[in-house]
C-alpha positions in Angstrom: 35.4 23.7 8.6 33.1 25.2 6.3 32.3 21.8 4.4 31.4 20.2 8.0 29.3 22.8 8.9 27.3 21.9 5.4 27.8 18.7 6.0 26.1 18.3 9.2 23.3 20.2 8.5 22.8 18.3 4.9 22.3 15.2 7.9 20.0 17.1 10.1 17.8 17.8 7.1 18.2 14.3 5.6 17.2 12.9 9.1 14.2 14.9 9.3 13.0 13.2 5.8 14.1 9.9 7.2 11.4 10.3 10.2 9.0 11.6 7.7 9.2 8.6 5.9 9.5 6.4 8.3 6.2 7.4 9.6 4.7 6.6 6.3 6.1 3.0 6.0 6.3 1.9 9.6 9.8 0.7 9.5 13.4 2.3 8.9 13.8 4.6 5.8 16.6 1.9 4.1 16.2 1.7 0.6 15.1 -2.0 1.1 12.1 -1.3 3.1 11.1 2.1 0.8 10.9 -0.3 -1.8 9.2 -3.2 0.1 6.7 -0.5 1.3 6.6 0.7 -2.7 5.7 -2.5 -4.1 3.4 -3.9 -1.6 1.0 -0.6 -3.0 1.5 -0.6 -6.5 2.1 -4.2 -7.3 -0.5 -5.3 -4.3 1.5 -7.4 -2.2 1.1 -8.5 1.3 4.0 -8.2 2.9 5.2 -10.4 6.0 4.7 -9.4 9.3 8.3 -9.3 10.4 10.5 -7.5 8.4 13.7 -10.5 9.1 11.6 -13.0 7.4 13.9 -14.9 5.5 14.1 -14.6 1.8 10.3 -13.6 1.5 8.9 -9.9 1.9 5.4 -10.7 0.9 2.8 -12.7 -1.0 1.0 -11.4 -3.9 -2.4 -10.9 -2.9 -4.3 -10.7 -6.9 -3.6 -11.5 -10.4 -2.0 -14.3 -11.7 0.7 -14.7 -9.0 -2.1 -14.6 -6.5 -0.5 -16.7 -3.2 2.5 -17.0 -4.7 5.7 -15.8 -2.4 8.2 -12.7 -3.6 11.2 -11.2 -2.5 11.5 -7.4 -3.2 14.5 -5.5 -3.7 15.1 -2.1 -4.9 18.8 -1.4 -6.1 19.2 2.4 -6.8 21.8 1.6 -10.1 21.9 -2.0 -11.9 24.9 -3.3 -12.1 24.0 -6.8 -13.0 23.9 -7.8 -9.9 21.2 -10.1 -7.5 21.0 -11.3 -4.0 20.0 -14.5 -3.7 19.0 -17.3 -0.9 19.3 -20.6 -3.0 19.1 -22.1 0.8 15.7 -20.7 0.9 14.3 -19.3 -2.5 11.0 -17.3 -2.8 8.7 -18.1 -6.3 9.7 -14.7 -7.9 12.8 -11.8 -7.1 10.6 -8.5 -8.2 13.8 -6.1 -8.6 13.4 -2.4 -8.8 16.3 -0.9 -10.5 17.6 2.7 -10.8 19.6 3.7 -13.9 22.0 1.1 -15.2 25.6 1.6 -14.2 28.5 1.9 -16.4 30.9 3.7 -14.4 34.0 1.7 -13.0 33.9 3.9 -9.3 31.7 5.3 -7.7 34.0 8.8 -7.0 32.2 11.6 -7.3 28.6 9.8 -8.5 25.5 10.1 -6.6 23.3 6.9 -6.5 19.8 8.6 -6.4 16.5 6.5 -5.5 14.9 5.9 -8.4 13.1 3.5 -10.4 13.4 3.4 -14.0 13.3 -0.4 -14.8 11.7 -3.1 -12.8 11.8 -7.0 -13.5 9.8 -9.8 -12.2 12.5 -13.4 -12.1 11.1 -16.8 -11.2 13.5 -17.3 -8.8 14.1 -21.1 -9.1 14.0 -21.2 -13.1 16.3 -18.5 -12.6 18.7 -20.0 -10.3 18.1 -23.0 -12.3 19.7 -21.0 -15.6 22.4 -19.8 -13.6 23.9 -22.9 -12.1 23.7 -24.6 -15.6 25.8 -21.4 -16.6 28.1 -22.0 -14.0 27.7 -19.0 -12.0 28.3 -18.9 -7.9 24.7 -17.8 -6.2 24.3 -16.0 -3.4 25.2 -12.5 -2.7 25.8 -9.8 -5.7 25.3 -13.0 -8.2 26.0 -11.7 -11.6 23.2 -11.9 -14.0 23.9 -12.0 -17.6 22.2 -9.5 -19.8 20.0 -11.5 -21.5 18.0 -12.9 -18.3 17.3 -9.4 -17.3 15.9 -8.5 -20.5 13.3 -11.1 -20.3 12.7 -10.5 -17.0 11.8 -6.6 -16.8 8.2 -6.0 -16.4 8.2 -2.2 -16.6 9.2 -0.2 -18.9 9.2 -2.3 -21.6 6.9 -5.4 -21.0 9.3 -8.4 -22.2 7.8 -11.0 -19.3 4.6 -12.7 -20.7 3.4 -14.2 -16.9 2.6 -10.6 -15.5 1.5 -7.5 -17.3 1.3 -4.5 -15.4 -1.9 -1.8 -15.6 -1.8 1.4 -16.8 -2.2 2.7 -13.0 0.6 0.3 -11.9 3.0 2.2 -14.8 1.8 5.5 -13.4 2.4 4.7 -10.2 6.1 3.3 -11.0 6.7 6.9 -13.3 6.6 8.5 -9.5 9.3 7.0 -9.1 11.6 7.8 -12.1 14.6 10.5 -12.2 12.5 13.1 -15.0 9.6 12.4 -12.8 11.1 14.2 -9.7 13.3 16.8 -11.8 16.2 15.2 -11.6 18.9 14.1 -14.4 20.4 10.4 -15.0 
Protein backbone atom coordinates (compact mmCIF):
# COMPACT_ATOMS: atom_id res chain seq x y z
CA UNK A 1 0.00 0.00 0.00
CA UNK A 2 2.87 2.13 0.75
CA UNK A 3 4.16 2.20 -3.00
CA UNK A 4 0.47 3.41 -4.08
CA UNK A 5 0.38 5.97 -1.76
CA UNK A 6 3.89 7.22 -3.45
CA UNK A 7 2.57 6.52 -6.45
CA UNK A 8 -0.31 8.62 -6.52
CA UNK A 9 1.08 11.47 -5.13
CA UNK A 10 4.25 11.18 -7.71
CA UNK A 11 0.80 11.74 -10.32
CA UNK A 12 -0.57 14.58 -8.43
CA UNK A 13 2.74 16.32 -8.49
CA UNK A 14 3.45 15.33 -12.17
CA UNK A 15 -0.02 16.72 -13.10
CA UNK A 16 0.57 19.91 -11.47
CA UNK A 17 3.74 20.32 -13.89
CA UNK A 18 1.60 19.04 -16.73
CA UNK A 19 -0.79 22.25 -16.21
CA UNK A 20 2.16 24.30 -15.75
CA UNK A 21 3.36 23.54 -18.96
CA UNK A 22 0.50 23.34 -20.63
CA UNK A 23 -0.10 26.95 -19.91
CA UNK A 24 3.18 27.79 -21.46
CA UNK A 25 2.63 25.95 -24.82
CA UNK A 26 -1.21 26.21 -25.27
CA UNK A 27 -1.78 22.60 -25.98
CA UNK A 28 -1.41 19.12 -23.95
CA UNK A 29 2.05 18.53 -22.19
CA UNK A 30 2.74 15.24 -24.68
CA UNK A 31 6.21 14.96 -25.61
CA UNK A 32 5.19 15.74 -29.30
CA UNK A 33 3.75 19.05 -28.64
CA UNK A 34 6.80 20.12 -25.87
CA UNK A 35 8.83 19.61 -28.75
CA UNK A 36 6.69 21.25 -31.41
CA UNK A 37 6.40 24.15 -28.95
CA UNK A 38 10.55 23.77 -28.53
CA UNK A 39 11.42 24.00 -32.03
CA UNK A 40 8.99 26.52 -33.22
CA UNK A 41 11.33 29.10 -30.59
CA UNK A 42 14.68 27.95 -31.18
CA UNK A 43 14.62 26.91 -34.73
CA UNK A 44 11.93 29.79 -35.68
CA UNK A 45 9.22 27.92 -37.04
CA UNK A 46 5.65 28.75 -37.60
CA UNK A 47 3.71 26.16 -36.55
CA UNK A 48 0.12 25.21 -37.98
CA UNK A 49 -2.84 26.38 -36.53
CA UNK A 50 -4.41 23.04 -35.78
CA UNK A 51 -2.33 20.80 -34.02
CA UNK A 52 -4.01 17.42 -36.34
CA UNK A 53 -2.60 18.93 -39.45
CA UNK A 54 -1.43 16.14 -41.27
CA UNK A 55 2.16 15.42 -41.53
CA UNK A 56 3.22 19.20 -41.24
CA UNK A 57 3.66 21.06 -37.70
CA UNK A 58 5.03 24.18 -39.20
CA UNK A 59 6.86 26.20 -41.83
CA UNK A 60 10.09 27.63 -41.34
CA UNK A 61 9.68 31.18 -41.08
CA UNK A 62 13.90 32.48 -41.86
CA UNK A 63 17.10 31.08 -43.14
CA UNK A 64 17.60 29.06 -45.91
CA UNK A 65 14.54 26.80 -45.43
CA UNK A 66 12.47 29.94 -45.27
CA UNK A 67 8.64 28.65 -46.52
CA UNK A 68 9.61 25.41 -46.63
CA UNK A 69 7.20 22.76 -44.64
CA UNK A 70 8.64 20.47 -41.50
CA UNK A 71 7.47 17.94 -39.40
CA UNK A 72 8.75 17.92 -35.78
CA UNK A 73 9.24 15.10 -33.61
CA UNK A 74 10.95 14.72 -30.38
CA UNK A 75 11.73 11.00 -29.37
CA UNK A 76 13.11 10.99 -25.78
CA UNK A 77 15.80 7.79 -26.72
CA UNK A 78 16.90 7.02 -30.51
CA UNK A 79 16.39 3.89 -31.39
CA UNK A 80 16.69 4.24 -35.05
CA UNK A 81 13.52 4.68 -35.53
CA UNK A 82 11.14 7.40 -37.73
CA UNK A 83 7.50 8.03 -38.32
CA UNK A 84 6.76 8.70 -41.60
CA UNK A 85 3.59 9.80 -43.90
CA UNK A 86 5.03 8.77 -47.46
CA UNK A 87 1.04 9.49 -48.30
CA UNK A 88 1.63 12.96 -47.47
CA UNK A 89 5.40 13.99 -46.88
CA UNK A 90 6.57 17.38 -45.45
CA UNK A 91 10.10 19.01 -47.14
CA UNK A 92 12.23 18.11 -43.92
CA UNK A 93 11.53 15.56 -40.58
CA UNK A 94 13.55 17.92 -37.83
CA UNK A 95 14.01 14.97 -35.15
CA UNK A 96 14.91 15.78 -31.59
CA UNK A 97 16.45 12.86 -29.98
CA UNK A 98 17.26 11.89 -26.40
CA UNK A 99 20.23 9.55 -25.65
CA UNK A 100 20.67 6.68 -28.00
CA UNK A 101 19.32 3.44 -26.86
CA UNK A 102 21.10 0.20 -26.53
CA UNK A 103 19.09 -1.62 -24.09
CA UNK A 104 16.97 -4.61 -25.41
CA UNK A 105 13.84 -3.71 -22.64
CA UNK A 106 12.80 -1.14 -21.31
CA UNK A 107 12.52 -2.85 -17.41
CA UNK A 108 13.52 -0.82 -15.03
CA UNK A 109 14.88 2.38 -17.45
CA UNK A 110 13.51 5.68 -17.29
CA UNK A 111 13.15 7.47 -20.73
CA UNK A 112 13.85 11.11 -19.51
CA UNK A 113 12.98 14.31 -21.92
CA UNK A 114 15.88 15.33 -23.25
CA UNK A 115 17.69 16.47 -26.21
CA UNK A 116 21.09 15.57 -26.85
CA UNK A 117 21.20 15.09 -30.66
CA UNK A 118 18.86 16.72 -33.24
CA UNK A 119 18.80 16.08 -37.15
CA UNK A 120 17.34 17.86 -39.93
CA UNK A 121 16.18 14.79 -43.03
CA UNK A 122 14.81 15.94 -46.35
CA UNK A 123 12.01 13.95 -46.12
CA UNK A 124 11.57 12.85 -49.82
CA UNK A 125 15.40 12.36 -50.53
CA UNK A 126 15.18 10.43 -47.50
CA UNK A 127 12.25 8.27 -48.19
CA UNK A 128 13.71 8.18 -51.55
CA UNK A 129 17.17 6.39 -49.96
CA UNK A 130 15.02 4.20 -48.09
CA UNK A 131 12.74 2.60 -50.67
CA UNK A 132 15.87 1.96 -52.89
CA UNK A 133 17.19 0.12 -49.69
CA UNK A 134 14.20 -1.71 -49.49
CA UNK A 135 12.96 -0.66 -46.25
CA UNK A 136 8.85 -0.57 -45.43
CA UNK A 137 7.90 3.27 -44.54
CA UNK A 138 5.62 4.40 -42.40
CA UNK A 139 5.48 3.96 -38.72
CA UNK A 140 8.80 3.26 -36.52
CA UNK A 141 10.71 2.95 -40.17
CA UNK A 142 14.17 1.92 -39.38
CA UNK A 143 16.79 4.20 -40.37
CA UNK A 144 20.21 2.98 -41.00
CA UNK A 145 23.04 4.54 -39.17
CA UNK A 146 24.60 6.20 -41.71
CA UNK A 147 21.50 8.53 -42.78
CA UNK A 148 21.27 9.75 -39.32
CA UNK A 149 24.76 10.76 -39.14
CA UNK A 150 24.49 13.03 -42.07
CA UNK A 151 21.45 14.25 -40.97
CA UNK A 152 22.07 15.61 -37.34
CA UNK A 153 22.31 19.28 -37.11
CA UNK A 154 23.30 19.63 -33.52
CA UNK A 155 25.78 18.52 -31.75
CA UNK A 156 27.95 17.85 -34.31
CA UNK A 157 27.14 19.79 -37.52
CA UNK A 158 27.40 16.95 -40.31
CA UNK A 159 24.23 18.62 -42.62
CA UNK A 160 25.76 21.29 -44.96
CA UNK A 161 21.92 22.90 -45.96
CA UNK A 162 21.33 24.34 -42.31
CA UNK A 163 23.82 25.49 -39.74
CA UNK A 164 22.61 26.31 -36.55
CA UNK A 165 23.77 29.78 -34.42
CA UNK A 166 25.49 29.85 -31.40
CA UNK A 167 22.12 31.00 -29.54
CA UNK A 168 20.23 28.08 -31.33
CA UNK A 169 23.07 25.54 -29.64
CA UNK A 170 22.44 27.28 -26.34
CA UNK A 171 19.14 27.14 -26.53
CA UNK A 172 19.18 23.19 -27.43
CA UNK A 173 22.03 22.68 -24.25
CA UNK A 174 18.65 23.55 -22.10
CA UNK A 175 17.57 20.78 -23.11
CA UNK A 176 20.37 18.19 -22.46
CA UNK A 177 20.50 15.51 -19.42
CA UNK A 178 24.04 17.49 -17.63
CA UNK A 179 22.14 20.54 -18.42
CA UNK A 180 19.29 19.80 -15.88
CA UNK A 181 21.55 17.59 -13.42
CA UNK A 182 20.62 14.61 -14.53
CA UNK A 183 22.82 11.38 -15.68
CA UNK A 184 22.49 9.42 -19.18
Amino acid sequence: MEELIQLAELIKKRNLLEREITAIIGRPAGIGHIGEYVASRIFRIALEQSASHKAIDGRFSTGTLTGRSVNIKWYALREGLLDITPDTLPDYYLVLTGSRSSAMTSLERSRPWAIEEVFLFDAPTLVARLRQSGVKIGTATSVRQQLWREAEIYPRQNHDLFHLWPKQQKALALFRLEAAGEQT
